[in-house]
C-alpha positions as CSV (number, residue, x, y, z in Angstrom):
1,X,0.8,26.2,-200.0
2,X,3.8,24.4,-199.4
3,X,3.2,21.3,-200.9
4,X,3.1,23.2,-204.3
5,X,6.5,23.9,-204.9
6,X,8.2,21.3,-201.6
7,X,6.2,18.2,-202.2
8,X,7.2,17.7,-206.0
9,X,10.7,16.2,-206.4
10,X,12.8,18.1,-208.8
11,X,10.2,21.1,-209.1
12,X,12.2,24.2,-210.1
13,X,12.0,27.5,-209.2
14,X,12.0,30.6,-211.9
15,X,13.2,33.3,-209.2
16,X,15.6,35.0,-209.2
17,X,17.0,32.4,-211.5
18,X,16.0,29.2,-212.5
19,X,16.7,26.5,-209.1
20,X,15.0,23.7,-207.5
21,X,13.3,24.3,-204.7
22,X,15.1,23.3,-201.3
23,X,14.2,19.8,-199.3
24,X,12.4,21.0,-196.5
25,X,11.4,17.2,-195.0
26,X,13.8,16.8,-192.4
27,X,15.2,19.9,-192.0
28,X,15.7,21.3,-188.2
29,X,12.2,23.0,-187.5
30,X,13.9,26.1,-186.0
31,X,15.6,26.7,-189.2
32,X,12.6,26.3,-191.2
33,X,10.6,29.0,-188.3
34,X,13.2,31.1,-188.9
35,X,13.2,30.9,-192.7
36,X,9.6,32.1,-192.7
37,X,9.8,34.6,-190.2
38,X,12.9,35.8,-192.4
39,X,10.6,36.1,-195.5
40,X,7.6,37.5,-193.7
41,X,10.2,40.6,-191.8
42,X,11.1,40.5,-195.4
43,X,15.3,39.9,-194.6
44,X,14.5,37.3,-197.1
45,X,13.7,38.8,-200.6
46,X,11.7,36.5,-202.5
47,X,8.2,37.8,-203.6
48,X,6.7,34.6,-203.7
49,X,7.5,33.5,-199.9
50,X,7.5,36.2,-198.7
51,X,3.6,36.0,-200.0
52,X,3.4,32.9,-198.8
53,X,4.8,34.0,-195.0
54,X,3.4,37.4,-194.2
55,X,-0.1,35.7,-193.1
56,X,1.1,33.0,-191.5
57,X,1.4,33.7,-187.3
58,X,3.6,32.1,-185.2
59,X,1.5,28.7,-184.1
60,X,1.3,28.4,-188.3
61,X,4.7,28.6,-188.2
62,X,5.8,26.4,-186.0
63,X,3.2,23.6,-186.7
64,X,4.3,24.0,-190.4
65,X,7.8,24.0,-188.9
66,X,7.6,20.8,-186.9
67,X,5.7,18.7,-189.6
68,X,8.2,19.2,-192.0
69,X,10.9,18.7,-189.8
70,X,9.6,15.3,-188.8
71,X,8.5,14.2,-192.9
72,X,11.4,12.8,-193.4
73,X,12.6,9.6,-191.4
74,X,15.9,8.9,-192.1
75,X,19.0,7.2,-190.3
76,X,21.8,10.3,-189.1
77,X,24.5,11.0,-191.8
78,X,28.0,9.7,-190.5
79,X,29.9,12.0,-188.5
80,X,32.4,13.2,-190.9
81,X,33.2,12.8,-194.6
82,X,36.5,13.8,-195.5
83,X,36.4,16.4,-198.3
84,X,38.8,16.5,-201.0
85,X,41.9,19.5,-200.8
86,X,40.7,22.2,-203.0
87,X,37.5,22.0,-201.5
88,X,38.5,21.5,-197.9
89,X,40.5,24.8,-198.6
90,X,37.6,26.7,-199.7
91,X,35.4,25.0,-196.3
92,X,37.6,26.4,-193.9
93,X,38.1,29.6,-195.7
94,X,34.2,29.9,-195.0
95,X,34.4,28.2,-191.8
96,X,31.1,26.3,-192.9
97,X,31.8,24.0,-190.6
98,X,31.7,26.3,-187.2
99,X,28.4,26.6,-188.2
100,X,26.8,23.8,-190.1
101,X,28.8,20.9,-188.4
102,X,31.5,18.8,-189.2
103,X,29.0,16.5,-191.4
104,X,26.9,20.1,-192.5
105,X,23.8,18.1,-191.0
106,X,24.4,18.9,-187.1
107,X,24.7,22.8,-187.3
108,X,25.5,24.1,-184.0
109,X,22.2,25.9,-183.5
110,X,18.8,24.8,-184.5
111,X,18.2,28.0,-186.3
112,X,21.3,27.1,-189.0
113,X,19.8,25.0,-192.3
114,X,21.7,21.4,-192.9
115,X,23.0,21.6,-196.3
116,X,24.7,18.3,-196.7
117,X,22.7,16.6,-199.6
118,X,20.7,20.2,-200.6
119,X,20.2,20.5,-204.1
120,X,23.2,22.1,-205.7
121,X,21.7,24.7,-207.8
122,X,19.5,25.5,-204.9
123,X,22.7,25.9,-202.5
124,X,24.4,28.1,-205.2
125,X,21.4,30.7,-205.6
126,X,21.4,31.0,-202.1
127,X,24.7,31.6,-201.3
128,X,25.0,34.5,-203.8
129,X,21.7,36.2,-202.6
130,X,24.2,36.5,-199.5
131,X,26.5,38.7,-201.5
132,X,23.4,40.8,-203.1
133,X,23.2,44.0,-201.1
134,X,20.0,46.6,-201.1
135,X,18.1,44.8,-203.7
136,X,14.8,45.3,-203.7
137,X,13.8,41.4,-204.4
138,X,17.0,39.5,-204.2
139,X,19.1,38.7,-201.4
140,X,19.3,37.8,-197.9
141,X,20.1,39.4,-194.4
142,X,22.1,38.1,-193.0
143,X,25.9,39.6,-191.6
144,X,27.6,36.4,-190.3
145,X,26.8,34.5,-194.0
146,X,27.1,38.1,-195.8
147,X,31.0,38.2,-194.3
148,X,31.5,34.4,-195.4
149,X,30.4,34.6,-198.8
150,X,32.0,37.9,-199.9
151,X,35.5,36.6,-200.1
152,X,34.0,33.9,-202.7
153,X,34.0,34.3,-206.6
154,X,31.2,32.7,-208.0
155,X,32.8,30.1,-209.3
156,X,34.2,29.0,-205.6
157,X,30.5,28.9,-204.3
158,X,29.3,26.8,-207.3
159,X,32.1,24.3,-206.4
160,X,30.9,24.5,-202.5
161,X,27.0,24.1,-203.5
162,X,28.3,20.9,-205.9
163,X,30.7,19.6,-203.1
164,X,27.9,20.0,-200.3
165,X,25.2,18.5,-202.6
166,X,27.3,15.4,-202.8
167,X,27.1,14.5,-199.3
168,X,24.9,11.8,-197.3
169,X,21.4,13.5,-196.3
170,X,18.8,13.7,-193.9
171,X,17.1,16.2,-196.3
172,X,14.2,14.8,-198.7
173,X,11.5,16.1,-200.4
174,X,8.6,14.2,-200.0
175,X,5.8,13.7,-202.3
176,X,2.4,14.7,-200.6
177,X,-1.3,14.9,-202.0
178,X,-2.9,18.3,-202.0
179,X,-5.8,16.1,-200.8
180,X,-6.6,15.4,-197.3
């Protein structure tokens, strides 16, 4: 099922507005576990994964998890790339890089997503689906990102997801056959 909407580059997403999907290839495969197991408790909200999830058990998950992690083979993003002011204000406001790493590729726990080089639009819907709160079909649980993203008007998180989208990645999506 994944390869329908994570193996075709620049595929967008309708829900719950119009996005492309998120790279998945080369993403930490803890984050990717607990992404699933997010949509499955249903702390994610999206009717689609959470479809997709709620079957799956946890050696599905984590052999899903570990491919796509290791789809992608790509050389490390450098270290650090220095952002400009406005948005290096609005970074530390978030603190996204206590988290996410000083590159947003190296996040200090396995279970945080890299989002250097994400797709923007992607990075935007998701942030605000942090700021949605007891929806029945939008929005994410999560308290640590909930706190972060609450002080940001949408138009700050649009400039964030455009700034973060910029940056070198190890993210990719990679095309795949439905054929094996």
């Amino acid at each position: 099922m994944c390869i329908g909407c994570h193996g075709i580059p620049g595929y967008q997403a309708t829900f719950p507005e119009v996005h492309k999907v998120p790279m998945i290839a080369g993403q930490n495969a803890k984050y990717i576990a607990s992404a699933l197991t997010a949509y499955a408790k249903g702390d994610r909200k999206h009717p689609t994964m959470r479809g997709i999830a709620l079957p799956l058990g946890d050696k599905d998950i984590a052999e899903i998890s570990e491919y796509y992690a290791g789809l992608a083979k790509v050389d490390a993003v450098p270290a650090t790339v220095e952002a400009p002011a406005d948005i290096k204000k609005l970074l530390d406001k978030g603190a996204c890089a206590s988290c996410h790493g000083a590159n947003f590729s190296k996040p200090i726990d396995g279970t945080y997503p890299k989002i250097a080089g994400q797709h923007a639009d992607y990075l935007y819907v998701a942030l605000k689906s942090y700021q949605s709160d007891n929806k029945a079909y939008i929005g994410r649980t999560n308290a640590v990102m909930a706190g972060q993203v609450k002080q940001f008007s949408h138009a700050e998180l649009k400039q964030l997801a455009q700034y973060l989208a910029s940056l070198p990645s190890e993210l990719r999506t990679v095309p795949q056959s439905r054929f094996r």
